[in-house]
Structures are given as structure tokens and as C-alpha cells.
Phi, psi and omega in degrees: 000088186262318186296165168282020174259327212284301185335304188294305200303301170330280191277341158318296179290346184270315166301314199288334179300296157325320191291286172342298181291328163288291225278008164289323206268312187309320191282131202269318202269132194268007174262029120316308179316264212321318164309338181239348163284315164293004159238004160263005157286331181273327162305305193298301165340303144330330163306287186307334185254340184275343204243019179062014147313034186315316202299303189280334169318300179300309174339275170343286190285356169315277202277292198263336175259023161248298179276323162327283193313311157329302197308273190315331165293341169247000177277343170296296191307339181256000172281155168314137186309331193292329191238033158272354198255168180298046186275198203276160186210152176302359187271307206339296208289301180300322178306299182319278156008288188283328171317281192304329170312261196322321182285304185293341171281308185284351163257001167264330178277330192288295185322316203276327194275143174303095197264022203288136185276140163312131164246034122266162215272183193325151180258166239247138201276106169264347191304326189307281136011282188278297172349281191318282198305318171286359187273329191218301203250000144259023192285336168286323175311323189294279183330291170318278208310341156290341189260326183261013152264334161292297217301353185281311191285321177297292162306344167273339163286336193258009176244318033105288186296145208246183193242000000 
């Protein structure tokens, strides 16, 4: 990351992914939440592309802001309307607490560490790489974990449906 484009791309998706993410926690409707968790997932993907992670980027809008997200959407949609809002609960304060514990160890930790730039050069394109492999020398593992995710969906579909 030498240029100023890359440089701006960077901390632009590094803001909004942070923003995103406190208005998850800040928003009382949770299908609001869940709307600002797919887009600090789609931020973090963005991250991921300024930082040459091609591979894991896609991962990323794959799994999580594409079937994750699903998942939590309907898991809203199907709870009663009475238990979709944020409301206030005796955890807030400690949570608040520990939160600030934990920001404050990773800013502390951040401060403390030798941040000295790296001297070698771009890292190497993996996507290619990890194909060629899930293609050939893992195509039965591949293969299963497809047969154990349709019957994971088919049952959730046969539990779901009503008779």
C-alpha cells in the first residue's frame, strides 16, 4: 500500500467498518442491526482487498455477509415481533465495562508494539492456487461438505414448513 488511493481506500473501509459496527450495537431495531452487520461484513471484505487477500475477500461476501446474514435474518423474522427490539437488560453496564477492558488492552497493545514496515515484496496471488486444490487434491472433502450443507438446508426447510 504505497499509493495515496490505496492508502484513502484503506482507512475509508476502515471507517465505515468501525461505524457499521457500533451502529449494530447503537440501534434499538434489529433488523437495522443485522443491515449494519452486512455492511461492516462488506467493509471488512474491502479491507481485505486493499490488503491483497483476494481469496479471503470473496470468502468473506460469500459466508458472511451473504449466507451468515441470511441466517440471522431469518432467525429475526421468525421470533415473535415482541422479542425483535434491543431492549434495556441488567448485562448493559458490565458489558459496557468489559468492552472498555478489551478497547483499552487492544489500544494499549497497538501503542506498545514495533509497527517497522516489512521489506519484501507483494504477496502472490492465491486464489488460483487454492482452486487448483479444492479441484484436485481435495475435491472429496469439497465434495462432502456439499452433500452436508444441502441436508443441513433441506432440514431446515422440512422443519420450518408447516403441514
Amino acid at each position: 500500500m504505497e499509493d495515496v488511493g490505496s492508502i484513502v481506500a484503506f482507512w475509508s473501509l476502515a471507517a465505515v467498518t468501525v461505524g457499521a459496527a457500533l451502529m449494530v450495537v447503537a440501534v434499538r431495531d434489529l433488523i437495522h442491526a443485522v443491515f449494519f452487520l452486512i455492511l461492516s461484513f462488506i467493509g471488512v471484505a474491502g479491507l481485505y482487498i486493499t490488503l491483497s487477500a483476494d481469496f479471503v475477500a470473496i470468502a468473506q461476501i460469500l459466508i458472511y455477509a451473504g449466507a451468515i446474514s441470511v441466517l440471522i435474518l431469518f432467525a429475526v423474522l421468525l421470533t415473535p415481533r415482541a422479542a425483535r427490539d434491543n431492549a434495556e437488560t441488567f448485562l448493559q453496564v458490565p458489558g459496557l465495562v468489559v468492552s472498555v477492558l478489551v478497547g483499552g488492552t487492544i489500544g494499549a497493545i497497538a501503542l506498545a508494539t514495533d509497527w517497522s514496515e516489512a521489506t519484501r515484496g507483494p504477496f502472490p496471488e492465491t486464489a488460483a492456487a487454492i482452486g487448483e486444490a479444492l479441484l484436485n487434491k481435495y475435491v472429496l472433502p469439497f465434495e462432502i461438505a456439499s452433500v452436508v450443507l444441502l441436508a443441513a438446508m433441506v432440514g431446515a426447510i422440512v422443519l420450518v414448513r408447516e403441514d
